[in-house]
PAVOTOR-346676 format. One record per residue (C-alpha): residue number from 1; residue in three letters; x negated, z negated, y negated. Coordinates in steps of 0.02 Angstrom, whole numbers, m for minus. Example, Ala and Ser with C-alpha at 12.3 -4.5 7.8 and 13.67 -1.06 7.14 Angstrom:
residues 2
<tornu = 1; filo = ALA; u = m615; w = m390; v = 225> .
<tornu = 2; filo = SER; u = m684; w = m357; v = 53> .
END
This chain:
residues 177
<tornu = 1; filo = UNK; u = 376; w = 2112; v = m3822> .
<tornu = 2; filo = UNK; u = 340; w = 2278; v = m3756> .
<tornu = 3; filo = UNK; u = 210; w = 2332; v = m3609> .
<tornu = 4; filo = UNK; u = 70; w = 2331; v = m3706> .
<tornu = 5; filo = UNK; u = 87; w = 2153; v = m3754> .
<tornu = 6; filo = UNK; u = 115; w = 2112; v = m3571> .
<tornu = 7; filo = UNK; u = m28; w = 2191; v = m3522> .
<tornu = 8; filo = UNK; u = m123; w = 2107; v = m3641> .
<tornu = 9; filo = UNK; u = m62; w = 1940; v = m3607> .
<tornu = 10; filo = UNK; u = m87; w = 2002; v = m3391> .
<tornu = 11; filo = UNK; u = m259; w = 2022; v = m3438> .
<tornu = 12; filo = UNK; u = m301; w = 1889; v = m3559> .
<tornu = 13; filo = UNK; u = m230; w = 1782; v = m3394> .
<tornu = 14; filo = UNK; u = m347; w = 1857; v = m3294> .
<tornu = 15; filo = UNK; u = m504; w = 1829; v = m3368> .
<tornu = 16; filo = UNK; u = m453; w = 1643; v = m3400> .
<tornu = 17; filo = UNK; u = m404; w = 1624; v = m3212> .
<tornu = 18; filo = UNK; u = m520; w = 1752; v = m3162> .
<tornu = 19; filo = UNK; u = m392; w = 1842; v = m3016> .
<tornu = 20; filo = UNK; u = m347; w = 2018; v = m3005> .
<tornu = 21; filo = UNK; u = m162; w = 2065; v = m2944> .
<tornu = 22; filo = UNK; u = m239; w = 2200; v = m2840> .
<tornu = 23; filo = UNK; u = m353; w = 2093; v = m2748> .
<tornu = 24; filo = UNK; u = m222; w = 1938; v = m2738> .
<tornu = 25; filo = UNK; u = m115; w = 2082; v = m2648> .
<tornu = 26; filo = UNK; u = m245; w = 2118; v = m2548> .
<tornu = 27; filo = UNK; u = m309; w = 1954; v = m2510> .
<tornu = 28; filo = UNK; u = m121; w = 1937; v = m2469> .
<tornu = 29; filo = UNK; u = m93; w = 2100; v = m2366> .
<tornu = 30; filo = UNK; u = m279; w = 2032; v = m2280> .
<tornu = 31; filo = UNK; u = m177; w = 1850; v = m2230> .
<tornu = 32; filo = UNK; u = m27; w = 1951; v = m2162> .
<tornu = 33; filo = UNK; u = m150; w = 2050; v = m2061> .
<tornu = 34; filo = UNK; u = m246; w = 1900; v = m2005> .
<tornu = 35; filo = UNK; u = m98; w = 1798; v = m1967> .
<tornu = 36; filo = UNK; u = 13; w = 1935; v = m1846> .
<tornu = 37; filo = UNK; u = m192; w = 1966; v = m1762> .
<tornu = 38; filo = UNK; u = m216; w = 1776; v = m1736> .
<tornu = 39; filo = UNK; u = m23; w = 1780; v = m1683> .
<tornu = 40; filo = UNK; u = m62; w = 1893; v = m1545> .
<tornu = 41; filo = UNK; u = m210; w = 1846; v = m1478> .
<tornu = 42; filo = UNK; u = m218; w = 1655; v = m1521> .
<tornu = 43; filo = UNK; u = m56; w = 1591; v = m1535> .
<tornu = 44; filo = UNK; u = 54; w = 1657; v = m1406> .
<tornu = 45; filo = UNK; u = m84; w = 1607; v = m1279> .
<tornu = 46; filo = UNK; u = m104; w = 1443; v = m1357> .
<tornu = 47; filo = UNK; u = 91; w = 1416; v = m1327> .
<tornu = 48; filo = UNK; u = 83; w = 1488; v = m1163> .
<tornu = 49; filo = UNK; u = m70; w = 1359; v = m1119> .
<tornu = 50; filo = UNK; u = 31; w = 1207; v = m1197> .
<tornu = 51; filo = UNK; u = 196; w = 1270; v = m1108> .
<tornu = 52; filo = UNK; u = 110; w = 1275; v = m936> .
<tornu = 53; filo = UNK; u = 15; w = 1113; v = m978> .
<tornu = 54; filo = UNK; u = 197; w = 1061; v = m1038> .
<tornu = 55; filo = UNK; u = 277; w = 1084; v = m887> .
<tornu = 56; filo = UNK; u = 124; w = 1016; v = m778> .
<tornu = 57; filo = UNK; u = 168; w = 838; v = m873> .
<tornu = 58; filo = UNK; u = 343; w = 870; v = m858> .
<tornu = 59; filo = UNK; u = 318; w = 886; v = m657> .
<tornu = 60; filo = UNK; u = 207; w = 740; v = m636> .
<tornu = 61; filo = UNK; u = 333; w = 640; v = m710> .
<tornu = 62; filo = UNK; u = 477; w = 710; v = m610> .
<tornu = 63; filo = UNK; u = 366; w = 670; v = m468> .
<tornu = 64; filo = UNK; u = 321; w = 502; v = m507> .
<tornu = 65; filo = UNK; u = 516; w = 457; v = m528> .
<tornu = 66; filo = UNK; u = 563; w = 550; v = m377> .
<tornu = 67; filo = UNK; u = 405; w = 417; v = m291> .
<tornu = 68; filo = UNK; u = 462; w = 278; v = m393> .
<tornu = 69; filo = UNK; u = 639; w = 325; v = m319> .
<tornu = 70; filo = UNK; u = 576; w = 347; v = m148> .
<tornu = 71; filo = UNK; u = 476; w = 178; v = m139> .
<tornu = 72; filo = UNK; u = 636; w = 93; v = m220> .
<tornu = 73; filo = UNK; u = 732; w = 151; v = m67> .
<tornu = 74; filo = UNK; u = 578; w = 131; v = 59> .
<tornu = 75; filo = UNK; u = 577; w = m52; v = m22> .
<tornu = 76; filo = UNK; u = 768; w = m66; v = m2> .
<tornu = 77; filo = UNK; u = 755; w = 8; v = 175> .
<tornu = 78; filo = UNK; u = 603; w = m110; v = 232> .
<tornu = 79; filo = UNK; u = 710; w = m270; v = 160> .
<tornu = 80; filo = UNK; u = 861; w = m222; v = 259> .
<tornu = 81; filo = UNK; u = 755; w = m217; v = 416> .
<tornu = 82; filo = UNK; u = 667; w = m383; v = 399> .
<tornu = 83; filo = UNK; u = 860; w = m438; v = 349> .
<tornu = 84; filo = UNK; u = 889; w = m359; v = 510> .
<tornu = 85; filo = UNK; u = 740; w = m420; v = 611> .
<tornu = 86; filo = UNK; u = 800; w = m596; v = 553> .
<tornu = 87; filo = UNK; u = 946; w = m583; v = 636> .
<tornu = 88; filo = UNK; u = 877; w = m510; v = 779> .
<tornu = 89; filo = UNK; u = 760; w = m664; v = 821> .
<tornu = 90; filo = UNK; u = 908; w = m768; v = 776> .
<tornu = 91; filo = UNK; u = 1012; w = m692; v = 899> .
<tornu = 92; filo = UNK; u = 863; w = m696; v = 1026> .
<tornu = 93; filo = UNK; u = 845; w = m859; v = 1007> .
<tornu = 94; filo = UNK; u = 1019; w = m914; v = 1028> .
<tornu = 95; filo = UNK; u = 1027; w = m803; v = 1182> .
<tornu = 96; filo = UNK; u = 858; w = m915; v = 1242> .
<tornu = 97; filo = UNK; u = 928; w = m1073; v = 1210> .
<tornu = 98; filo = UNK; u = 1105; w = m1007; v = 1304> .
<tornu = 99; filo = UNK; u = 1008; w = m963; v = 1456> .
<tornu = 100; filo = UNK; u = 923; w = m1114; v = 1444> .
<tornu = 101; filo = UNK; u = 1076; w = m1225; v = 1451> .
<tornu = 102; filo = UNK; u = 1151; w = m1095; v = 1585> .
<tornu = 103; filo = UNK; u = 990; w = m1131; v = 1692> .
<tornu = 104; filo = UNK; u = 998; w = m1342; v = 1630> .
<tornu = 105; filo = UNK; u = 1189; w = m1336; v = 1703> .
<tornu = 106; filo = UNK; u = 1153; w = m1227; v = 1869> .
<tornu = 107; filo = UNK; u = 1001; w = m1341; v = 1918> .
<tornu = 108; filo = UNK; u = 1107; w = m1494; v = 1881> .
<tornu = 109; filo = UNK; u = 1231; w = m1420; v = 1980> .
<tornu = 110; filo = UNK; u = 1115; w = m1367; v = 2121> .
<tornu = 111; filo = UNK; u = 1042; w = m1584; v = 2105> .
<tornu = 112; filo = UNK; u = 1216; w = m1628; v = 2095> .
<tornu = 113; filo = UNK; u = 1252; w = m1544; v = 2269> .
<tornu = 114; filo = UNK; u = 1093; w = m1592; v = 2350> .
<tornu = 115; filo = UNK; u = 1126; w = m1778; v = 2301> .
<tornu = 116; filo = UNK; u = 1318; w = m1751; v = 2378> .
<tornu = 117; filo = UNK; u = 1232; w = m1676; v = 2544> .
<tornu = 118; filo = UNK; u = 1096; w = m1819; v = 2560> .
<tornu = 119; filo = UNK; u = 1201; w = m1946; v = 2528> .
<tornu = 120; filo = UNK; u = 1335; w = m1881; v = 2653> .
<tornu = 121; filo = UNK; u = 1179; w = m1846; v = 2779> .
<tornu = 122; filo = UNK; u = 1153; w = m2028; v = 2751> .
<tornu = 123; filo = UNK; u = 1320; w = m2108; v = 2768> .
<tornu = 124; filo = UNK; u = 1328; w = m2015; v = 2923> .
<tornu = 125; filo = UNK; u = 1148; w = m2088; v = 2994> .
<tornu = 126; filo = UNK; u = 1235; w = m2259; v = 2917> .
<tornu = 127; filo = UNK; u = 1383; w = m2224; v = 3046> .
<tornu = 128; filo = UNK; u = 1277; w = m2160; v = 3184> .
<tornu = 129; filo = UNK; u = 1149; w = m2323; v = 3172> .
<tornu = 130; filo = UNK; u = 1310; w = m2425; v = 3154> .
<tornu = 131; filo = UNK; u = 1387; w = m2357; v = 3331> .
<tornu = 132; filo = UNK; u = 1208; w = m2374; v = 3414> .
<tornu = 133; filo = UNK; u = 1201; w = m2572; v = 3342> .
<tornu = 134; filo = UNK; u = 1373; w = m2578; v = 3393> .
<tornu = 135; filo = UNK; u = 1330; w = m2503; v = 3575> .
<tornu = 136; filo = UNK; u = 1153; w = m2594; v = 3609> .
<tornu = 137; filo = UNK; u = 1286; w = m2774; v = 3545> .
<tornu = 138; filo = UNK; u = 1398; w = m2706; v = 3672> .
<tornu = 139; filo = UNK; u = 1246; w = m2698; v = 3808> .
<tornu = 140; filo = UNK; u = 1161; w = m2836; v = 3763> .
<tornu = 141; filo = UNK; u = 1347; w = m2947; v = 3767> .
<tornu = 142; filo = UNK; u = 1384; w = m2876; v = 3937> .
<tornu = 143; filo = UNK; u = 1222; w = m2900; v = 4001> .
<tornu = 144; filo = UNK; u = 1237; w = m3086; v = 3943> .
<tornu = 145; filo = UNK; u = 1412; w = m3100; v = 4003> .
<tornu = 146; filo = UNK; u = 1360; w = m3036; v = 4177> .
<tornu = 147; filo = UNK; u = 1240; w = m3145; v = 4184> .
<tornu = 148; filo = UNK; u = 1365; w = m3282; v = 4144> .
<tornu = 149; filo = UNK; u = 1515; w = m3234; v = 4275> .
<tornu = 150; filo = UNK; u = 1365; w = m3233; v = 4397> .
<tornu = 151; filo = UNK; u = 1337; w = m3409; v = 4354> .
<tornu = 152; filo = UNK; u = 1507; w = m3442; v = 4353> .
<tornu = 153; filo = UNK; u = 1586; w = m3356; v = 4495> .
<tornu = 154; filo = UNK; u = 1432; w = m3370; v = 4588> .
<tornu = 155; filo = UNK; u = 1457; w = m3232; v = 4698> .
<tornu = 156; filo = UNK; u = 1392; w = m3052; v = 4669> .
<tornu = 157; filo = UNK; u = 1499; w = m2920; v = 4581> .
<tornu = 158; filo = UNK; u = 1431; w = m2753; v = 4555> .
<tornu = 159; filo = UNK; u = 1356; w = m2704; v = 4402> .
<tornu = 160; filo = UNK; u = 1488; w = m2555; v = 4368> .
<tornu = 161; filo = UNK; u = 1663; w = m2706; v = 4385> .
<tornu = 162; filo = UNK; u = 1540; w = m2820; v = 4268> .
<tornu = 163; filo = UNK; u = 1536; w = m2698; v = 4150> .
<tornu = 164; filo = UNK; u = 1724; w = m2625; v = 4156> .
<tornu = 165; filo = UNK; u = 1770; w = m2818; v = 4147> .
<tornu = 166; filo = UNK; u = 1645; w = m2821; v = 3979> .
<tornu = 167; filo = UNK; u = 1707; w = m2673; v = 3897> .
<tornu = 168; filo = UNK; u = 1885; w = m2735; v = 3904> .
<tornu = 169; filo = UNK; u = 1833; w = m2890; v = 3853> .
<tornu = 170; filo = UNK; u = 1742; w = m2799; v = 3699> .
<tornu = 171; filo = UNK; u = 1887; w = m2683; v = 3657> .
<tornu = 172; filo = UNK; u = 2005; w = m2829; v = 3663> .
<tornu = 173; filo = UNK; u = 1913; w = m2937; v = 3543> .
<tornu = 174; filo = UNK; u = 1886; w = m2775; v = 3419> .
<tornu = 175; filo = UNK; u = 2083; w = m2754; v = 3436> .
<tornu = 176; filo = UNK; u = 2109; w = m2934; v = 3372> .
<tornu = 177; filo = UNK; u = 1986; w = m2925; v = 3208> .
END
């Protein structure tokens, strides 16, 4: 088949299809042009737009971890402190309740000692009322008994031998018991 065949065939081709090498190559050559233009001005913007956009997304997430994170450990940090707080009021109340029993035991004490000093006050009053009994006996006895050895003796002794003679009397008869 030679070149004039191939031509023949090229151009039979062509009028069935109806293209033309030369303006396939330049519709081709127009593409290539069209493509590195729109590459240029479109594209490479358009990337640089999506990158920046890109990153935006990328920092809003890194930013809501790193808040996720930080309200994890805020979270964390606010349980440990009612953990803590807990304890606290514990403790306080345990120190309450100790100062209450301290203050129970030291007014007890403080009862305790009045109590000891009344009833001492009183066993004293008891011993003092029992010598004044004792002594107004003792008075009433002698006066009775000098008014008995008067009768008796009929004769006058002095008040101050009645009474020596009663008190010995007394005293002797205390000695015996």
């Amino acid at each position: 088949m030679g070149l004039l065949e191939a031509t023949g065939i090229l151009d039979k081709f062509e009028s069935f299809v109806g293209v033309n090498l030369w303006t396939m190559l330049f519709a081709w050559a127009n593409l290539l042009i069209l493509y590195l233009f729109l590459k240029k001005l479109l594209f490479k913007p358009m990337k640089n737009m999506i990158d920046s956009r890109q990153k935006e997304i990328d920092d809003m997430y890194s930013d809501a971890e790193n808040a996720r994170t930080s309200a994890e450990e805020l979270k964390s940090e606010y349980e440990e402190k009612i953990s803590h707080a807990a304890e606290e009021s514990e403790q306080i109340l345990k120190s309450a309740v100790r100062r209450a029993q301290l203050k129970e035991e030291e007014i007890l004490g403080e009862a305790n000692s009045q109590a000891s000093r009344i009833l001492e006050r009183a066993e004293e009053q008891i011993e003092l009322e029992k010598k004044r009994a004792l002594n107004e006996v003792k008075n009433e006895v002698s006066s009775m008994a000098i008014g008995i050895a008067s009768a008796v003796i009929e004769r006058d002794v002095s008040a101050e031998e009645h009474r020596d003679l009663i008190d010995d009397f007394i005293n002797n008869i205390g000695n015996e018991q």
